[in-house]
N, C-alpha and C positions, 0 to 999 in steps of 0.2 A: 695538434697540427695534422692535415691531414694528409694522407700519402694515397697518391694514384697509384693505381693495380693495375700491373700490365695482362695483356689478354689471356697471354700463358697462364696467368696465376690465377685467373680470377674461376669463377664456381661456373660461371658461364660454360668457360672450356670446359673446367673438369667435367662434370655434367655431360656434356656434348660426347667429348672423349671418351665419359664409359662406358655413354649409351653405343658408341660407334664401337669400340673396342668388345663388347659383349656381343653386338650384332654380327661385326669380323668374326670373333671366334666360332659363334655359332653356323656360322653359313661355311668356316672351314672346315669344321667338322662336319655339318650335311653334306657339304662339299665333296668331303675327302669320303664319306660313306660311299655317299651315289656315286661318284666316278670307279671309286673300286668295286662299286657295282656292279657297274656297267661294262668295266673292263670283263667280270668275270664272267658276265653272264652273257658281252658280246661274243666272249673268246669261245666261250664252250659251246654255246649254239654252232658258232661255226665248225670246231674240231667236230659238233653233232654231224653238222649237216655234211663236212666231207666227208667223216667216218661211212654214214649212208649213201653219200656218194660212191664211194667207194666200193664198198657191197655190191652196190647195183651193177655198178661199170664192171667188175671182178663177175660177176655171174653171168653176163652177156660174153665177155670176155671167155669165160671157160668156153661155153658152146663152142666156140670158132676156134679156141684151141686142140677141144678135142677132137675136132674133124680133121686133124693132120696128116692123120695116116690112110684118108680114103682122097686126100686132096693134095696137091703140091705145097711146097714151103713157101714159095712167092703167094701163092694166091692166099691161101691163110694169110698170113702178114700182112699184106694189102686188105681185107677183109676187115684183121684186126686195128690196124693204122684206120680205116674208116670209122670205127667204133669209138675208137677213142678221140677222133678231131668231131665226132657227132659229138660227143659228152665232154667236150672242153670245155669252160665256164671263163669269165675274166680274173677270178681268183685261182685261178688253177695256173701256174707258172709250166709247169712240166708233168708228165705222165710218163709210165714206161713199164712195157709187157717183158716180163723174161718168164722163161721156158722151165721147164723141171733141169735143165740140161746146164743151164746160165747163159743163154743165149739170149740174146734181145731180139724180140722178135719185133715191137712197132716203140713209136717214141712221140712226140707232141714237139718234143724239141727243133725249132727247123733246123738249126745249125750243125744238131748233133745230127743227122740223120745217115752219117756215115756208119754211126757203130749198129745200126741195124744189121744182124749175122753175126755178126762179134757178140767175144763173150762179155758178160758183164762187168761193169769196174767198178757200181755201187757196193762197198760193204753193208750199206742198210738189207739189202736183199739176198745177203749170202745165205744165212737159213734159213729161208722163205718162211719167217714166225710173224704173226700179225704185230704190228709197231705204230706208233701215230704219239709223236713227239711235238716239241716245238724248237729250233737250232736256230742259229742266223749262218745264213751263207757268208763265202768270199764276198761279196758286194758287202756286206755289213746287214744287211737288210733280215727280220726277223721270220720266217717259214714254218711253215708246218708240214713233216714229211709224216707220211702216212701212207703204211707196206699190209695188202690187203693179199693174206693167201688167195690162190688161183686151183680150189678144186675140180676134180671131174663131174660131171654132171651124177656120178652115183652117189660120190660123194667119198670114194672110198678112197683114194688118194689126191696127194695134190700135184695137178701138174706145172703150175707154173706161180709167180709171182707179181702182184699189179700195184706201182710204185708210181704215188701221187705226192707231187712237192707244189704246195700254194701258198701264196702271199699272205700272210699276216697284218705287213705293215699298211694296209690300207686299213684293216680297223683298229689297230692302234691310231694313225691317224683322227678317223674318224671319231674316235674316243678322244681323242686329243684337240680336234675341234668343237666337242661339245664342252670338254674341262674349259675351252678358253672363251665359250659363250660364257658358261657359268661365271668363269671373274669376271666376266665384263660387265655382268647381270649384275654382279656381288659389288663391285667401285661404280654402277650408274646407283644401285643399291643403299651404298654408303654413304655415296653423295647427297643423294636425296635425302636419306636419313639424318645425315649431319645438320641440314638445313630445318629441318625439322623438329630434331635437339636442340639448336641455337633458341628457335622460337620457343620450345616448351621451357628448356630451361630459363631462358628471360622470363619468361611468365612465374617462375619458381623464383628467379633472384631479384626481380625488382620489386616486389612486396619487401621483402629482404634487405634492399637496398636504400629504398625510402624507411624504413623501421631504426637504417641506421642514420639516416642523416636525420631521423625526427629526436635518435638517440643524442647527436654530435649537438644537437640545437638546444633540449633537455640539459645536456651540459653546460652549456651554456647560459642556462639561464632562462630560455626561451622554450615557454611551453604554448605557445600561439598556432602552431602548425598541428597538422592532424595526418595519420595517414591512411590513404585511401586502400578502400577498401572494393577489390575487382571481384571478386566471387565470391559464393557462399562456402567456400571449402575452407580447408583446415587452417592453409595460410589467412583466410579473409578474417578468419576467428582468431587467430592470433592478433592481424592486425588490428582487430576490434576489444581485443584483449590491454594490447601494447599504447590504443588511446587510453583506454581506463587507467592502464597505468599513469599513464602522461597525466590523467587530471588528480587519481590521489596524488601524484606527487608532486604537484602544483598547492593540491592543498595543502600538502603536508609542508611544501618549502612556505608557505604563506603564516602559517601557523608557527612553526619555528622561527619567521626572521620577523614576526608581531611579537613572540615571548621572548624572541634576541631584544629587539626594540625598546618592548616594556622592562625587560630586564637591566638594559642599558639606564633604561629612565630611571629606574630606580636608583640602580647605583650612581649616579650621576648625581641625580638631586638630593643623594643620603646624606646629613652630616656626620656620617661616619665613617670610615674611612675603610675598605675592605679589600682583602688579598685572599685570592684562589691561588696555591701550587698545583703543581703534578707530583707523586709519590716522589721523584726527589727533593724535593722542596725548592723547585725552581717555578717562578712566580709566569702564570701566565695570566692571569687578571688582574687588573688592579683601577682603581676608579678615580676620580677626579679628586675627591678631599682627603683619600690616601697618599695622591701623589704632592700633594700641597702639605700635609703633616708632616709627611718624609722629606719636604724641600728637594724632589725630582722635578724634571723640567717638562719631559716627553713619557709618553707611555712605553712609545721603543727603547728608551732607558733603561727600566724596570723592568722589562720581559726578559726573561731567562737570566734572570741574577739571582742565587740564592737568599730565601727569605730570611734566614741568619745573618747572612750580610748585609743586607737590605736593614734590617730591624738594628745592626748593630751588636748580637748578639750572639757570635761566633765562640768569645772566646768564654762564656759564661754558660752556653747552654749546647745541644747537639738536636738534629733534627729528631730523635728517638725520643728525647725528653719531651721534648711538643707534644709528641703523638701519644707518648705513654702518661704525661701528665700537662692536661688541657685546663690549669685552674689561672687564672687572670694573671698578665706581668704589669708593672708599671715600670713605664721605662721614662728616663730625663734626655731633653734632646733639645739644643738651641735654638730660639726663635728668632726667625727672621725681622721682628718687632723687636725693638729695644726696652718699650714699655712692657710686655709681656714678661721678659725677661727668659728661663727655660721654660721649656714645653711640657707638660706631665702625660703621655698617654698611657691610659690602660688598653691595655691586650689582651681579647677573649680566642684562644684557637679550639676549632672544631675539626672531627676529621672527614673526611668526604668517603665514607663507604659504600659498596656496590650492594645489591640485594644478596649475591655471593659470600658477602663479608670481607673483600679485596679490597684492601686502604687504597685509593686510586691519589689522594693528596690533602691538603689542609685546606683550611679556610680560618682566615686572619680579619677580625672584626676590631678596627684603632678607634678609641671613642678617645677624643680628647679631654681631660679631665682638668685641665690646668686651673681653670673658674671654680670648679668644683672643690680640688682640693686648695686653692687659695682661700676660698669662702670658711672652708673647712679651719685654715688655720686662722682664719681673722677672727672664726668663729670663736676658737679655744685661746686666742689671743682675749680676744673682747671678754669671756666668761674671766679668766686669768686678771686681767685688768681690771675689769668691776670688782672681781672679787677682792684684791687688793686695795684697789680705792674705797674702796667700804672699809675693809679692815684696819686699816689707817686710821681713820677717824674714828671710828667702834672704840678700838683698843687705845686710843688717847682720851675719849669719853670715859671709854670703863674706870682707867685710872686714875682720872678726877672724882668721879662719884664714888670709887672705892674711897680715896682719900678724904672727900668732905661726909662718907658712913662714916670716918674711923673718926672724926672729931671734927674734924677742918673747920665745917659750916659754922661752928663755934668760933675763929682764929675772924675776927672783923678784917683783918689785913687780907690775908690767902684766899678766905668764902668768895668774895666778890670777884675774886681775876677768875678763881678754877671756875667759877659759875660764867663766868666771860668765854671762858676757851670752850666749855663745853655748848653754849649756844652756836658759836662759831664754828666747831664742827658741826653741827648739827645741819644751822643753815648751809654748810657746803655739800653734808649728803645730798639735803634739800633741793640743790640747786642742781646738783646732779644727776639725781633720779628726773626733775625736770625737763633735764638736756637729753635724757635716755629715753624719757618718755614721748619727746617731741622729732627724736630721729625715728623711733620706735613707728610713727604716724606716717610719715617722710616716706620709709621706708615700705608701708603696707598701701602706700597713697590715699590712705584717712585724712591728712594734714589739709584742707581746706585753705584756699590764698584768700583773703578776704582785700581783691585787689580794687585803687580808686586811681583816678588820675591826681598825679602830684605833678608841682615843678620841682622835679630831680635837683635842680640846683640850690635849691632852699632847702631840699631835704638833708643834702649831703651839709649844708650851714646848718643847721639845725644842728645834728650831731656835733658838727666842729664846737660851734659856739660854745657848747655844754663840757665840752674837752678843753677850751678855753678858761671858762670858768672855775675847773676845778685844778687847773696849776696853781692856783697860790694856795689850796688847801694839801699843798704833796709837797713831800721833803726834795722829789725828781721836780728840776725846773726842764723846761722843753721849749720848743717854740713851734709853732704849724704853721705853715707855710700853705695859701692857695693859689690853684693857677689853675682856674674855671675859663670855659669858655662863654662867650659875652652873650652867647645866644641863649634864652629859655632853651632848657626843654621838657617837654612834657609829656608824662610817660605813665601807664597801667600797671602799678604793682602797687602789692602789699607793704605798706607803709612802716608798721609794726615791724617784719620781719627784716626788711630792707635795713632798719635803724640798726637791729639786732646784729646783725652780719657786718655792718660798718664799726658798730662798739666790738666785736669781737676783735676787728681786725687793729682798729686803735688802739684797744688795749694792749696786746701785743705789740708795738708798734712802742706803746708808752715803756712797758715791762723790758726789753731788751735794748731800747734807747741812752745811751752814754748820756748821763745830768750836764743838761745845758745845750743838748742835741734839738736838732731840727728834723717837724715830718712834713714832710713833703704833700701835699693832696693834688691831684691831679683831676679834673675831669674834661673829656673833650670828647668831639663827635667824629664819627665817623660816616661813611654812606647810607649804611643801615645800623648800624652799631654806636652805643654810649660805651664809651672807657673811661673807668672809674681807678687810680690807683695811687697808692697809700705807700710811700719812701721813708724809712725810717736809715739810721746811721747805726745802728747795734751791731752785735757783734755778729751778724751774717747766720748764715747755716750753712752746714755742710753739703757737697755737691752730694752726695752719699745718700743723705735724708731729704732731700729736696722733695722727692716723688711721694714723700711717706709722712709728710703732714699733717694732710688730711686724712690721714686714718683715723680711726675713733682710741684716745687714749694715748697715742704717740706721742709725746715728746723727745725734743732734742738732748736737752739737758734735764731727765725728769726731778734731781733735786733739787735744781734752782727752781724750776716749776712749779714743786708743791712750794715750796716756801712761802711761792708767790701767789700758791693760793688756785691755782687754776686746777681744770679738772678734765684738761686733756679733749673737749671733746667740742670747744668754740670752732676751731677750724672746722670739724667734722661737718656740725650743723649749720656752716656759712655753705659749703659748699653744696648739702641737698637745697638748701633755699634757694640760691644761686641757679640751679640745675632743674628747679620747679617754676622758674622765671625763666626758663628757656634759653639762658647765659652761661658762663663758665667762668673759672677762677682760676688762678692758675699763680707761679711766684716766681721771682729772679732773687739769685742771693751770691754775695759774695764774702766769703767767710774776713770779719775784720772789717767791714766795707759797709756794712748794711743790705736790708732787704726791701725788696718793693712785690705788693701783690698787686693783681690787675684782676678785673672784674667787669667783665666783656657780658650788655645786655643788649638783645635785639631792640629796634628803635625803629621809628618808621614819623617820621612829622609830619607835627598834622597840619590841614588847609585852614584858614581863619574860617572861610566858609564856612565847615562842620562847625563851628560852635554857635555858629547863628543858625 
């Protein structure tokens, strides 16, 4: 915000103000010199020049006094009275003759000119000793008396005394008129000068001034302005300085908020999920697939909550531990997906060190691992399960062949069943490494569709009829039921596999169906979609195992299953065929009730036209 500067405050004044205030003192002090100058040197020319006056008038003066005793007393006096109104001056206030005797003999004064014959009443001339003072009179007014012995012309005594009292105050005055030219010289002086400060100093503050509204703009954001530059002087080089600056830091703001930007990109479009604290472990960054791992909503959420708390791991671990032991966590956290089921993230922390060595805070790298380590356990599940399905049938071989080594093959009753069971295992390895080796293709996308057009609805008769045919050879009676829609349709897939995936699903359908039970077939169309599904009345599945199927190896109940001979891994390879047809499968079940699978393939009918 910005705040006005009043006159007083601003550098203008100051400026102005010192240069006036240095100028004042100086001119008061020249001032105060030369007036005491002048005083000293008006006063004592003067006290010179009546001192010489003095002399002078005092030596004329003797002459006519010593003629007294060849002359009368009136005529002397008058003599003398002429001498002294010849030598009166305008500073000369008063003069006055007295006798060796203290007689007055002539006077300048009009007023006084009664005490002419009388004796004296100045004490300044009682001793008749040379004197030359300065006093203020009764009037107030400042004088200069000045008592000039009166020798004889030999020189050898004195006869009389010659008392001169002059004005002063007119060169005081005088003196006093020039001290007050001088102020007046010193405030036209001042004035003028101030005016002149005002301009120099604006010449000083508005480079100054623009430097800072180019600085206020700069804050802002706004490096488009430049400031100008009036001279070649110090300040024009600053300002030419304070542009340069304006453009590194232009460049340098452009630089920073491009590796803001890119830096943003990056965390934004990472799939991984990453946290920056500050030394106390309060999160100040945090990125997009972080805040979706964590199930946060906003970023301002996440900002300044401790990463312990945040992570859920307060009560297990302290921020020391992070920083002292940076080796991976996995942590379990619910997913917002029901199918997912928990979340598994690993957790790599780093610590964010200065070139100093000053831990400044961490850095939190969430890589979700959930796929990973699911894969991992289907992995050790699947090696577990083959291994077991192999072993099963191994160790029920080994024990017929030990038995027909140990004689058996001889026994015409026993040879022929153990030689039965042992092919029968065998063919199920068989069948199985089959199924392993055809998910195994599935899987690596080798499995080539060897697709043609069919009529889907014969296809799916086809399989029926052959499901029909072989109930009267099975101890389970059953019934199947269709309910096809009336339309052809016809459709691009692999024929082979498609049959495959329907016997799977029938069989199953047969295998858990109550004797005497009905399956249901269903096919119908949809806008873009064939649905294809298969209702049996068995004994359901658990809501539990529903999702878990089509795992490879899973069964519900796995010792009815073997009994029955299967090998765990029909659904498995219905559903990559299914998923390689661009379809999906999926089941409903109600435990007690039966189950129905459904088998959802894209479809699109075609014009009679195309086939001509």
């Amino acid at each position: 915000m910005k705040t006005k500067v009043r006159f007083v405050q601003s550098v203008n004044f100051k400026i102005a103000l010192t240069f006036i205030l240095i100028l004042l003192i100086s001119i008061e002090i020249i001032g105060a010199y030369f007036i005491r100058g002048l005083e000293r040197s008006t006063i004592n020319s003067f006290i010179t020049d009546m001192n010489n006056s003095a002399s002078s008038i005092s030596y004329v003066v003797a002459n006519e006094l010593s003629k007294q005793d060849n002359t009368d007393e009136t005529t002397t006096n008058a003599a003398i009275q002429r001498l002294l109104e010849n030598s009166d001056n305008a500073e000369v206030i008063e003069m006055r003759v007295v006798d060796e005797k203290g007689i007055v003999r002539a006077t300048t004064d009009v007023s006084d000119q009664s005490s002419v014959g009388k004796r004296n009443d100045y004490r300044d001339i009682d001793d008749f000793s040379a004197k030359s003072f300065i006093t203020v009179d009764p009037d107030g007014k400042r004088v200069q008396i000045n008592v000039q012995p009166i020798q004889s012309p030999s020189g050898e005594a004195v006869i009389g005394a010659l008392y001169i009292k002059s004005d002063l105050e007119k060169e005081y005055q005088q003196i006093k008129n020039t001290a007050l030219i001088f102020v007046t010289s010193s405030i036209i002086a001042a004035g003028i000068s101030m005016i002149i400060a005002l301009f120099i100093a604006r010449s000083i503050t508005q480079p100054i001034g623009e430097m800072r509204q180019q600085a206020i703009r700069i804050a802002r954001g706004d490096y488009s302005g430049k400031v100008a530059i009036h001279a070649q002087d110090e300040l024009g080089q600053l300002a030419d300085t304070f542009n340069q600056l304006a453009e590194r830091i232009e460049e340098t703001q452009e630089a920073i908020e491009s590796e803001r930007n890119r830096l943003n990109s990056v965390l934004s479009h990472m799939t991984d999920g990453v946290i920056a604290t500050d030394r106390r472990g309060k999160v100040i960054t945090i990125n997009e697939m972080a805040l979706s791992l964590l199930d946060l909503k906003t970023e301002e959420e996440a900002i300044g909550l401790s990463i312990l708390t945040m992570l859920k791991m307060e009560a297990d671990y302290t921020l020391r531990d992070l920083l002292e032991n940076q080796n991976e966590l996995l942590l379990e956290r619910p997913s917002d997906s029901v199918e997912r089921g928990q979340l598994i993230l690993r957790v790599d922390f780093s610590m964010i060190r200065r070139e100093s060595g000053f831990i400044s805070g961490l850095v939190a790298v969430i890589h979700d691992v959930t796929e990973q380590e699911k894969t991992e356990q289907e992995r050790r599940e699947f090696v577990s399960n083959v291994s077991h399905e192999l072993r099963t049938p191994l160790t029920s071989m080994r024990s017929y062949i030990e038995a027909l080594s140990e004689g058996a093959w001889q026994d015409p009753e026993i040879a022929p069943n153990f030689l039965k069971v042992t092919l029968d295992e065998t063919d199920r390895m068989i069948r199985m490494i089959n199924d392993l080796l055809n998910l195994s293709r599935m899987d690596s996308g080798n499995a080539e569709l060897q697709k043609e057009w069919v009529n889907f609805n014969e296809l799916v008769n086809f399989v029926l009829n052959r499901f029909d045919m072989m109930v009267t050879n099975q101890t389970k009676r059953y019934t199947i039921r269709r309910e096809f829609t009336q339309r052809e349709l016809w459709m691009e897939v692999d024929a082979d596999r498609m049959i495959q995936v329907i016997d799977n699903i029938m069989n199953n359908a047969i295998k858990y169906s109550p004797d005497g039970g009905t399956i249901t077939v269903s096919l119908s169309e949809t806008h873009n979609h064939i649905l294809l599904s298969i209702r049996d009345q068995g004994l359901g599945i658990p809501k539990a195992d529903l999702t878990k199927i089509f795992t490879r190896f899973y069964r519900v109940d796995k010792a009815r299953a073997r009994q029955q001979g299967g090998t765990g891994l029909g659904l498995a390879i219905s559903r990559e065929v299914i998923k390689a047809h661009g379809g999906s499968i999926w089941a409903q079940s109600r435990e007690n009730y039966g189950s129905t699978f459904f088998i959802s393939l894209p479809y699109e009918p075609y014009e009679e036209d195309w086939w001509e």
